[in-house]
N, CA, C and O atoms as CSV, one atom per row, in Angstrom:
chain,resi,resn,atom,element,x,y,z
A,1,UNK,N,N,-6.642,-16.429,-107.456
A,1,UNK,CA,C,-6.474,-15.393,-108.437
A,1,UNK,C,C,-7.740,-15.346,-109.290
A,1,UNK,O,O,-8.309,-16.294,-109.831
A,2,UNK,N,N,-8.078,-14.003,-109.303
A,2,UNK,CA,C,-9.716,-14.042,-110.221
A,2,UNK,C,C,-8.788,-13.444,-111.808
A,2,UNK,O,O,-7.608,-13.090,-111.811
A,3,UNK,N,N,-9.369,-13.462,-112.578
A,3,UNK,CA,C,-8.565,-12.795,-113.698
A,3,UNK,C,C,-9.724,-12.172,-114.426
A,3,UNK,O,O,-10.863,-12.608,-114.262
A,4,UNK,N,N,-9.392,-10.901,-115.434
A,4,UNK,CA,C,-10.612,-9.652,-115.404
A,4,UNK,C,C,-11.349,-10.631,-116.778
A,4,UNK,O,O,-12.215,-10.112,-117.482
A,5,UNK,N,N,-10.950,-11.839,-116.983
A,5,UNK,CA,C,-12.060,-12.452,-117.335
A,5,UNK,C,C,-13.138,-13.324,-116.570
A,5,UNK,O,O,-13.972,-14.144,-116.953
A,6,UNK,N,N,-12.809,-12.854,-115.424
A,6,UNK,CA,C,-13.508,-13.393,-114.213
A,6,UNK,C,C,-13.713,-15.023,-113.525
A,6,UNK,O,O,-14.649,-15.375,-112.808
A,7,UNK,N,N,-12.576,-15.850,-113.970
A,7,UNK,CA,C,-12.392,-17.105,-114.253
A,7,UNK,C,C,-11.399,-16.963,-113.033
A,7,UNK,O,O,-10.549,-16.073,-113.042
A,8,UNK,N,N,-11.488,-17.632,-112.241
A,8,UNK,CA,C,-11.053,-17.861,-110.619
A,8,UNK,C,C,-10.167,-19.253,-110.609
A,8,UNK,O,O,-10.644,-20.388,-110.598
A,9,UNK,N,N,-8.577,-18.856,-110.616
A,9,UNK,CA,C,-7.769,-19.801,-110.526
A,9,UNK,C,C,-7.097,-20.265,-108.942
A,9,UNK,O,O,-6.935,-19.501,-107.991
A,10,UNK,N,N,-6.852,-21.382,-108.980
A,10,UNK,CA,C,-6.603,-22.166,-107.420
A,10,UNK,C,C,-5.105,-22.254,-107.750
A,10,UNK,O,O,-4.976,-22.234,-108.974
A,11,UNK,N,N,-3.723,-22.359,-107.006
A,11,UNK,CA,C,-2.781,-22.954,-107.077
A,11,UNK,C,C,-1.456,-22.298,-105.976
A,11,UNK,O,O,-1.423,-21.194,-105.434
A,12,UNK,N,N,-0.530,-23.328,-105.911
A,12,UNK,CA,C,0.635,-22.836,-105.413
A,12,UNK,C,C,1.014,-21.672,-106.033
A,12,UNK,O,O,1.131,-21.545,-107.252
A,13,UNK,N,N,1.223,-20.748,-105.142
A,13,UNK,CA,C,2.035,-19.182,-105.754
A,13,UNK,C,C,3.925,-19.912,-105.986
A,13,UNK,O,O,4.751,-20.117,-105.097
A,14,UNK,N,N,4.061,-20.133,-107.449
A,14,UNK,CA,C,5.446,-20.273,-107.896
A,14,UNK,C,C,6.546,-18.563,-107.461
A,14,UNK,O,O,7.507,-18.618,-106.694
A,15,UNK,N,N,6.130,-17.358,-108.090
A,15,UNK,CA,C,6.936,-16.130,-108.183
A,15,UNK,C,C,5.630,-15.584,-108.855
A,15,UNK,O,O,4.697,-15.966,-109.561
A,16,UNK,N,N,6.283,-14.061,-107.997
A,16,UNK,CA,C,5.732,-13.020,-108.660
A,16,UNK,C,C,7.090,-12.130,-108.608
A,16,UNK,O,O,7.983,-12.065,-107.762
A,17,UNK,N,N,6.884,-11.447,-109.894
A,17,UNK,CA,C,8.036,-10.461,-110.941
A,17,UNK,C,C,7.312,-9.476,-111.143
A,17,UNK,O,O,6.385,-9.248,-111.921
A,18,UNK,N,N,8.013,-8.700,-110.078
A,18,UNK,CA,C,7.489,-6.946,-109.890
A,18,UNK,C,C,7.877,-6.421,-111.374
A,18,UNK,O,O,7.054,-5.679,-111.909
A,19,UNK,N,N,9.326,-6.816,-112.244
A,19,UNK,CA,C,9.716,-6.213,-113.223
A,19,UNK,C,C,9.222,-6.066,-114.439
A,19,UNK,O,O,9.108,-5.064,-115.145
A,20,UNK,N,N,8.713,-8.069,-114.742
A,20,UNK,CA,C,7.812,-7.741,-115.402
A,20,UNK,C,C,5.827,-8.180,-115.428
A,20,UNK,O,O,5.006,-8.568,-116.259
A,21,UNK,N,N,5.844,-7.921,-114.411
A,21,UNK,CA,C,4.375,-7.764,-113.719
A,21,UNK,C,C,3.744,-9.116,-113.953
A,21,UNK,O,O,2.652,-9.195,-114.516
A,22,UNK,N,N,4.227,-9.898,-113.647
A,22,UNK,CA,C,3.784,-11.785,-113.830
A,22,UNK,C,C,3.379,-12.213,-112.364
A,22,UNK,O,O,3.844,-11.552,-111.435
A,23,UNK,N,N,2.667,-13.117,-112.139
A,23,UNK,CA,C,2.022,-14.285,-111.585
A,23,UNK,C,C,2.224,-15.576,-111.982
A,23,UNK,O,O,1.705,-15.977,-113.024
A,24,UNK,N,N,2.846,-16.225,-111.359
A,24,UNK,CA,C,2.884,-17.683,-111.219
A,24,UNK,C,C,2.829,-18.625,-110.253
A,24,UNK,O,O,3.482,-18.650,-109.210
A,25,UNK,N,N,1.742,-19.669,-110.772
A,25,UNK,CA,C,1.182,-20.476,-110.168
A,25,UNK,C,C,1.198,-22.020,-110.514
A,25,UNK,O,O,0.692,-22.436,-111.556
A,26,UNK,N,N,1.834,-22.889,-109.543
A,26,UNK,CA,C,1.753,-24.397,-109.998
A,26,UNK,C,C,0.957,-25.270,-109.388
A,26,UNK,O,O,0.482,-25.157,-108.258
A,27,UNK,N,N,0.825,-26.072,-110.082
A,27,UNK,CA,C,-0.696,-26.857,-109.708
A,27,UNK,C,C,-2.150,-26.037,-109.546
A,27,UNK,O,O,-2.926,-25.807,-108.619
A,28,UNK,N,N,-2.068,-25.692,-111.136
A,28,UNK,CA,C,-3.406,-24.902,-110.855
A,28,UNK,C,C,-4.584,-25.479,-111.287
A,28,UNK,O,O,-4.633,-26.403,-112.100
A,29,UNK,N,N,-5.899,-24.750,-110.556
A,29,UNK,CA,C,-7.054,-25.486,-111.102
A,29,UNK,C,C,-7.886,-24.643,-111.369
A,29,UNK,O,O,-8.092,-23.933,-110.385
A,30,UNK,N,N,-8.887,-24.173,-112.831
A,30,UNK,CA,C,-9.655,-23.443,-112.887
A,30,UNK,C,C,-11.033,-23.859,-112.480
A,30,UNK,O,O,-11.597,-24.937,-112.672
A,31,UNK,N,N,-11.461,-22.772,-111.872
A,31,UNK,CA,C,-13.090,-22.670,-111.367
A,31,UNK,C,C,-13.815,-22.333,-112.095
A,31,UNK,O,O,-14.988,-22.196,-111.747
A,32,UNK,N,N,-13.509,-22.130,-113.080
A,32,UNK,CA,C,-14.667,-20.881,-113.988
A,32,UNK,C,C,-14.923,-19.584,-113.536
A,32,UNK,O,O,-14.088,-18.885,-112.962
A,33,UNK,N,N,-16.056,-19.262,-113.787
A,33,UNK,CA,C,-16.474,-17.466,-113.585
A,33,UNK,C,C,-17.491,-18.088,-112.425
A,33,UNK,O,O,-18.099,-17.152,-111.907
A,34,UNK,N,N,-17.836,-19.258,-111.901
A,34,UNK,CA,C,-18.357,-19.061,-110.718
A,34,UNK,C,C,-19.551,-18.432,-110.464
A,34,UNK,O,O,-19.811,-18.493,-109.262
A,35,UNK,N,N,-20.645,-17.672,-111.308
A,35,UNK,CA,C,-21.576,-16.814,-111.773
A,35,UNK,C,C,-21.078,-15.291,-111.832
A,35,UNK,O,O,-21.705,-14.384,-112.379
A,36,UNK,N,N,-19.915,-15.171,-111.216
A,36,UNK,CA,C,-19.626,-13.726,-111.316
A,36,UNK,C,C,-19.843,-12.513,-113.091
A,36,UNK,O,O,-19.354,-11.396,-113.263
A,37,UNK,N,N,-20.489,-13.110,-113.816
A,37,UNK,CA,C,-20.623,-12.765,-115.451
A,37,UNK,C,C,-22.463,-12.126,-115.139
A,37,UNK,O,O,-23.063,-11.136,-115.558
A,38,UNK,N,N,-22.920,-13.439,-114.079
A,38,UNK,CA,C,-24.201,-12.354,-113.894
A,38,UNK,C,C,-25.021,-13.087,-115.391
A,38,UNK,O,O,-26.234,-12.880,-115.389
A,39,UNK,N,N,-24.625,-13.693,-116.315
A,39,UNK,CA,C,-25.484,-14.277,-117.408
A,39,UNK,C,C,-24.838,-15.510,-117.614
A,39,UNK,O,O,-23.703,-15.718,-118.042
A,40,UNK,N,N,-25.987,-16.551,-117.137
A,40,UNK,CA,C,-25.865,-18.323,-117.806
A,40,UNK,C,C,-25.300,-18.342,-118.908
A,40,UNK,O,O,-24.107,-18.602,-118.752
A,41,UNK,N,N,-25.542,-18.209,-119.841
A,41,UNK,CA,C,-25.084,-18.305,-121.598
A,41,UNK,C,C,-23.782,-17.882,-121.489
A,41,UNK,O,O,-22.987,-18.603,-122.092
A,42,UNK,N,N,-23.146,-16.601,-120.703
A,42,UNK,CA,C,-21.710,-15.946,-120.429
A,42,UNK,C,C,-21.028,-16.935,-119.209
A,42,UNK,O,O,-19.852,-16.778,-118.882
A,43,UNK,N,N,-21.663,-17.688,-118.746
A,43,UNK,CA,C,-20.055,-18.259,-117.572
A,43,UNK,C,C,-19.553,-19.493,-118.240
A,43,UNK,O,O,-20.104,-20.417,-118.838
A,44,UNK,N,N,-18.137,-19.150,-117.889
A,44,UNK,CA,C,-17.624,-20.557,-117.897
A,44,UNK,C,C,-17.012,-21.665,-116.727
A,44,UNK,O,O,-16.234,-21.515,-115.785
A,45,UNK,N,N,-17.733,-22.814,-117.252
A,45,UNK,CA,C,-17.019,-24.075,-116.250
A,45,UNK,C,C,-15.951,-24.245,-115.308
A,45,UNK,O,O,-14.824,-23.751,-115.361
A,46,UNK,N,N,-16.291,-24.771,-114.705
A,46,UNK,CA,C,-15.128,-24.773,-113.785
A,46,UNK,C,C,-14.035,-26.207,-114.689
A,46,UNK,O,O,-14.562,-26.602,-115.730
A,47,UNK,N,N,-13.018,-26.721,-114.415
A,47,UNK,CA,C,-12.066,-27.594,-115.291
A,47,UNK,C,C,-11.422,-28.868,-114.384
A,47,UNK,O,O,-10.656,-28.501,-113.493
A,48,UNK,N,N,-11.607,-30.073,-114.488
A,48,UNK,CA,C,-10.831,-30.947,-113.996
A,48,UNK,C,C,-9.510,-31.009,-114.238
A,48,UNK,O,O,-8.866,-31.762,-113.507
A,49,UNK,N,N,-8.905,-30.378,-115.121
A,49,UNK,CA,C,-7.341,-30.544,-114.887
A,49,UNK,C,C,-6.764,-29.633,-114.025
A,49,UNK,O,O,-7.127,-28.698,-113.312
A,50,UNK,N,N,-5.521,-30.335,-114.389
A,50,UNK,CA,C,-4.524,-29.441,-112.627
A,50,UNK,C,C,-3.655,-29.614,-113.938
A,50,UNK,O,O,-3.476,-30.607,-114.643
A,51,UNK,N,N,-3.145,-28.242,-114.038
A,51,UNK,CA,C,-1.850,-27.792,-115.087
A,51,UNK,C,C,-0.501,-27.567,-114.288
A,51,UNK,O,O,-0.433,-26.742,-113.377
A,52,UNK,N,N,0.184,-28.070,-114.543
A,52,UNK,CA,C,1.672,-27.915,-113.755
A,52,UNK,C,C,2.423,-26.518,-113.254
A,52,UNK,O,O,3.185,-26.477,-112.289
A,53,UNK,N,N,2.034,-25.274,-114.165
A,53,UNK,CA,C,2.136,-24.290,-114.469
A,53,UNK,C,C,1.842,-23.348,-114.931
A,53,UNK,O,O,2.010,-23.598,-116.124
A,54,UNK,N,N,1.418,-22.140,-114.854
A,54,UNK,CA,C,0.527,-21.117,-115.561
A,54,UNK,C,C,1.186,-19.837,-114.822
A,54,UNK,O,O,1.303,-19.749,-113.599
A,55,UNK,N,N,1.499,-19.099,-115.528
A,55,UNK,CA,C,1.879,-17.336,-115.842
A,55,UNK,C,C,1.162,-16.397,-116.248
A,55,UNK,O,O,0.871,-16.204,-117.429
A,56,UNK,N,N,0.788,-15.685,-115.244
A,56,UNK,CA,C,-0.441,-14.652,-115.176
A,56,UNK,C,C,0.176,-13.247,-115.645
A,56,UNK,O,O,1.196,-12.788,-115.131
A,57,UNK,N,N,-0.660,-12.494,-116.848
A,57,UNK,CA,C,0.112,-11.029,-116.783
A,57,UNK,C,C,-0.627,-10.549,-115.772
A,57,UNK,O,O,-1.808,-10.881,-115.664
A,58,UNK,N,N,-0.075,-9.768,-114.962
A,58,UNK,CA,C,-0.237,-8.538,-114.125
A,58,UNK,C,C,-1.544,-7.559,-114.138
A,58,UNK,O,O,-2.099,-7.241,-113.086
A,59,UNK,N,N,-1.983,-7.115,-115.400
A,59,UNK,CA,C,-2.632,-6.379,-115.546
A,59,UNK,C,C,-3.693,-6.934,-116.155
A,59,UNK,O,O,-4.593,-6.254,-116.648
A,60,UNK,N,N,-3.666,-8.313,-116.169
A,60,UNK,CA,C,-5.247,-9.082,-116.330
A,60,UNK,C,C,-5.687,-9.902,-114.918
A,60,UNK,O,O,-6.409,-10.889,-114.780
A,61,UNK,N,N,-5.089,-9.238,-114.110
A,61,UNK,CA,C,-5.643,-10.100,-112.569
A,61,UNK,C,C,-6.294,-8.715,-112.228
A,61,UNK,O,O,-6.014,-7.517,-112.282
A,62,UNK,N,N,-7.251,-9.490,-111.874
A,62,UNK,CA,C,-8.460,-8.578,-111.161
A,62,UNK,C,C,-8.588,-8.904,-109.275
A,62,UNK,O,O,-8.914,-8.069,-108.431
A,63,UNK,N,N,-8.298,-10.048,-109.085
A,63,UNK,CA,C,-7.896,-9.798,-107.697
A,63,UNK,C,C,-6.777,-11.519,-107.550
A,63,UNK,O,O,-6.773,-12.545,-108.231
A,64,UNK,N,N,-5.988,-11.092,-106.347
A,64,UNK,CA,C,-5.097,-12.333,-105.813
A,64,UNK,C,C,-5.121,-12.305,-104.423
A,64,UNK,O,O,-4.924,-11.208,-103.899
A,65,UNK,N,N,-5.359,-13.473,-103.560
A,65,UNK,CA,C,-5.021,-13.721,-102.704
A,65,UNK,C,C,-4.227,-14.783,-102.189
A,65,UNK,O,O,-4.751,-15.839,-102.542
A,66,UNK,N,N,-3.244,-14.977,-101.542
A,66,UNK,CA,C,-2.425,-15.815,-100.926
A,66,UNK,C,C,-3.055,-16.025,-99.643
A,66,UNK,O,O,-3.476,-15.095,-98.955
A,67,UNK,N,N,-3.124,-17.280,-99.308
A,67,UNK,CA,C,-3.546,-17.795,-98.721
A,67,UNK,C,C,-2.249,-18.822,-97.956
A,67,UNK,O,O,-1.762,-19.675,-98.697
A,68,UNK,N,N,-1.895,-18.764,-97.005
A,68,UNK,CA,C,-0.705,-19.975,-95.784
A,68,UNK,C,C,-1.481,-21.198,-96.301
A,68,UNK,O,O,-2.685,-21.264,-96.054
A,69,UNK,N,N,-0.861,-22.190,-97.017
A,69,UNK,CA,C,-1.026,-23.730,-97.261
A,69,UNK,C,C,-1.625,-24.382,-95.683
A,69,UNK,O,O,-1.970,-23.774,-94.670
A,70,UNK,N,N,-1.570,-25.986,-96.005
A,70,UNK,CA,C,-1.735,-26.424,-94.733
A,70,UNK,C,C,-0.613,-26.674,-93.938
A,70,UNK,O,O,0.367,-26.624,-94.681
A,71,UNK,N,N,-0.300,-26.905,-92.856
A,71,UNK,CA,C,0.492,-26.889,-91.880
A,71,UNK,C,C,1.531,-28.108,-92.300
A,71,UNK,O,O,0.854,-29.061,-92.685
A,72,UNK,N,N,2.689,-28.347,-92.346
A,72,UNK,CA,C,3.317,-29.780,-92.861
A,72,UNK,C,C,3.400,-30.260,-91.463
A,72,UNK,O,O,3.525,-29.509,-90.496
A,73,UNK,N,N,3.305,-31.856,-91.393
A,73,UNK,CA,C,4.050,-32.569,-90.108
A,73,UNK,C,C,4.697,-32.361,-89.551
A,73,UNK,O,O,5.504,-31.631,-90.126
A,74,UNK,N,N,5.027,-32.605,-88.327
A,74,UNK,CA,C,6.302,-31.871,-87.913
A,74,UNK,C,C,7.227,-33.335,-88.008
A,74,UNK,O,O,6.710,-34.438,-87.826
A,75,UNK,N,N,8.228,-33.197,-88.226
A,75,UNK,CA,C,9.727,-34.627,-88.819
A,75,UNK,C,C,9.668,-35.386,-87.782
A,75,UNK,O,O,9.263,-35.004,-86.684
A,76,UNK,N,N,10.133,-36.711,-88.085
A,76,UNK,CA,C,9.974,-37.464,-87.018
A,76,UNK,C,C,10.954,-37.484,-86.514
A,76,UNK,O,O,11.845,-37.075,-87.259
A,77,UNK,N,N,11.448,-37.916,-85.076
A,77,UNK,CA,C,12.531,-37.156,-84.335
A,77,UNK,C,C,14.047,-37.882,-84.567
A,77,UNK,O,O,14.272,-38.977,-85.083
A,78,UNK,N,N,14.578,-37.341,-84.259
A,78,UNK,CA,C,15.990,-38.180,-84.827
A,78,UNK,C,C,16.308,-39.617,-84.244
A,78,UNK,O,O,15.598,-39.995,-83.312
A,79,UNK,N,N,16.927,-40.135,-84.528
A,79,UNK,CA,C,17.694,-41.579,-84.149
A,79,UNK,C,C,18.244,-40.976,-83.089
A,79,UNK,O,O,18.821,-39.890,-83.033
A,80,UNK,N,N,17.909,-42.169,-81.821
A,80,UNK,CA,C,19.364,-42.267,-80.630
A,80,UNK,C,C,20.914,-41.707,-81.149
A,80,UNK,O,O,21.604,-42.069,-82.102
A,81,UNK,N,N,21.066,-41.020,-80.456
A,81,UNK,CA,C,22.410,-41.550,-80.539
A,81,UNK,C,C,23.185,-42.366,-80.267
A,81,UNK,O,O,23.074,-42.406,-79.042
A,82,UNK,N,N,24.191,-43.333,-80.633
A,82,UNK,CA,C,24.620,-44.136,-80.685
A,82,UNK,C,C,26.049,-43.884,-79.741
A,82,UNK,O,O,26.488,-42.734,-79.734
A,83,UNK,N,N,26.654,-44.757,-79.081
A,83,UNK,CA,C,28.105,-44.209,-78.557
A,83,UNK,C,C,28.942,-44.719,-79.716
A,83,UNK,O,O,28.770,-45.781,-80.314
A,84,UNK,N,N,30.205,-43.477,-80.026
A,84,UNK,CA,C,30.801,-43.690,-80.688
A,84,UNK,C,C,32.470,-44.938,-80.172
A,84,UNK,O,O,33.657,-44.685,-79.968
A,85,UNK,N,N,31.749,-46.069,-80.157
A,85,UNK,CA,C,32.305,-46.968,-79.825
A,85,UNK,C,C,33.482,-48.117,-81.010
A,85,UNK,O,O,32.896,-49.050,-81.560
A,86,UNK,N,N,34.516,-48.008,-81.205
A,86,UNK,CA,C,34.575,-48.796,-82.256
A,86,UNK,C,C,34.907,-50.501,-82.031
A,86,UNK,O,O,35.780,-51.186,-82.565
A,87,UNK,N,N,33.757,-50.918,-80.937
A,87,UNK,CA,C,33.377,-52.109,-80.500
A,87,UNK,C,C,32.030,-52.427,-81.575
A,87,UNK,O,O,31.844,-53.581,-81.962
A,88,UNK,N,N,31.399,-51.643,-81.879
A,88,UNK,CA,C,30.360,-51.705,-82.731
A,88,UNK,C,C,30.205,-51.445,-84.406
A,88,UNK,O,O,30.333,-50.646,-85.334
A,89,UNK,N,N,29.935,-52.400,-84.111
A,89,UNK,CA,C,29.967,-52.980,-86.159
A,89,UNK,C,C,28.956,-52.593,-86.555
A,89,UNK,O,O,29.238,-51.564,-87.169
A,90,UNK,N,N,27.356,-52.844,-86.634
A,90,UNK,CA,C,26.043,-52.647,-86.623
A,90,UNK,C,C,25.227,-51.526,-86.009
A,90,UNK,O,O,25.916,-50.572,-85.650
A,91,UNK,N,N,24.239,-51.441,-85.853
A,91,UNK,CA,C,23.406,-50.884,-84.907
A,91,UNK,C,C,22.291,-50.628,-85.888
A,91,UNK,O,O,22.464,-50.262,-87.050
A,92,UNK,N,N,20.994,-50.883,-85.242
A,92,UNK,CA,C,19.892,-50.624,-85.687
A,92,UNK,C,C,18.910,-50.482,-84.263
A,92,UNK,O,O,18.996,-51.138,-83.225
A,93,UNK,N,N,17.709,-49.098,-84.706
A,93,UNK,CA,C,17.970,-48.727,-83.745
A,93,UNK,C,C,15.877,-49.267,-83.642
A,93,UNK,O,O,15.190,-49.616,-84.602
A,94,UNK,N,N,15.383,-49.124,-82.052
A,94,UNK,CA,C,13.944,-49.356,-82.024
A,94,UNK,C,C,13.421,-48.153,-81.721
A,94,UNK,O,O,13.915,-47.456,-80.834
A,95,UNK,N,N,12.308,-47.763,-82.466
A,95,UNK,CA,C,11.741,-46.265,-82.632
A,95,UNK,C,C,10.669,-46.775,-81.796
A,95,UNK,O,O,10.041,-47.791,-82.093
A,96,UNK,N,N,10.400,-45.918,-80.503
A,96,UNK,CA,C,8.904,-46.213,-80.540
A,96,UNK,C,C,8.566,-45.066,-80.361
A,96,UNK,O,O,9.126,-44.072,-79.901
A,97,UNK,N,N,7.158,-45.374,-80.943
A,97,UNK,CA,C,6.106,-44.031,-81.559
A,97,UNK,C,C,5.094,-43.852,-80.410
A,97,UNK,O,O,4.563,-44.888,-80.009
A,98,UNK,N,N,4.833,-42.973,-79.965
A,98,UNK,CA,C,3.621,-42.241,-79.360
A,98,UNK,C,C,2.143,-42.349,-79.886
A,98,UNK,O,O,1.109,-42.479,-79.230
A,99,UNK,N,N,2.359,-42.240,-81.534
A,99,UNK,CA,C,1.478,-42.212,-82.212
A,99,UNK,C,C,0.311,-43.453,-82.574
A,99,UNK,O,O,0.552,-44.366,-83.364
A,100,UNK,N,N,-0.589,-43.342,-82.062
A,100,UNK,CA,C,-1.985,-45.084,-82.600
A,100,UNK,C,C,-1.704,-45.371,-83.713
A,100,UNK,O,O,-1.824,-44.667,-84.716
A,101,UNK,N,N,-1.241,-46.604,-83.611
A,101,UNK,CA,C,-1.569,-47.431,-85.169
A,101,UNK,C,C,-3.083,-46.995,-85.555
A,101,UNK,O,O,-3.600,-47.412,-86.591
């Protein structure tokens, strides 16, 4: 999200509210103006914090893009099934992985 103060924010898209024209974003991080101001003395810094939350009005975003996150793991696969035996008290089960230590 650039905002028409030209300060370029990073973060999870929380909601956007067509009703009342908001942006929200968690885990955000500001970039600054990035040189987009065109004058040294006019930009500002980019920021080491990551804010939990931030709510954008509508009509001070100058551009947004969404961007697909990274891909999550895919789950690791289920447990055997077990026979439903009521000979069996216990069971613990041995996973073996495909995957290199």
């Amino acid at each position: 999200l650039i905002s028409n103060s030209d300060i370029r924010y990073v973060g999870r898209l929380h909601s956007l509210n067509a009703e009342e024209s908001t942006v929200a974003l968690e885990q955000v991080r500001s970039f600054g103006t990035e040189g987009r101001r065109g004058k040294p003395e006019e930009e500002i810094p980019p920021s080491d914090n990551v804010f939990d939350f931030v709510m954008f009005r509508g009509s001070d975003i100058k551009d947004l893009q969404v961007h697909e996150g990274p891909a999550k793991p895919a789950p690791p696969p289920p447990p055997p099934n077990i026979p439903n035996d009521p000979a069996i008290l216990v069971c613990s089960a041995l996973i073996i992985s495909t995957m290199p230590l």
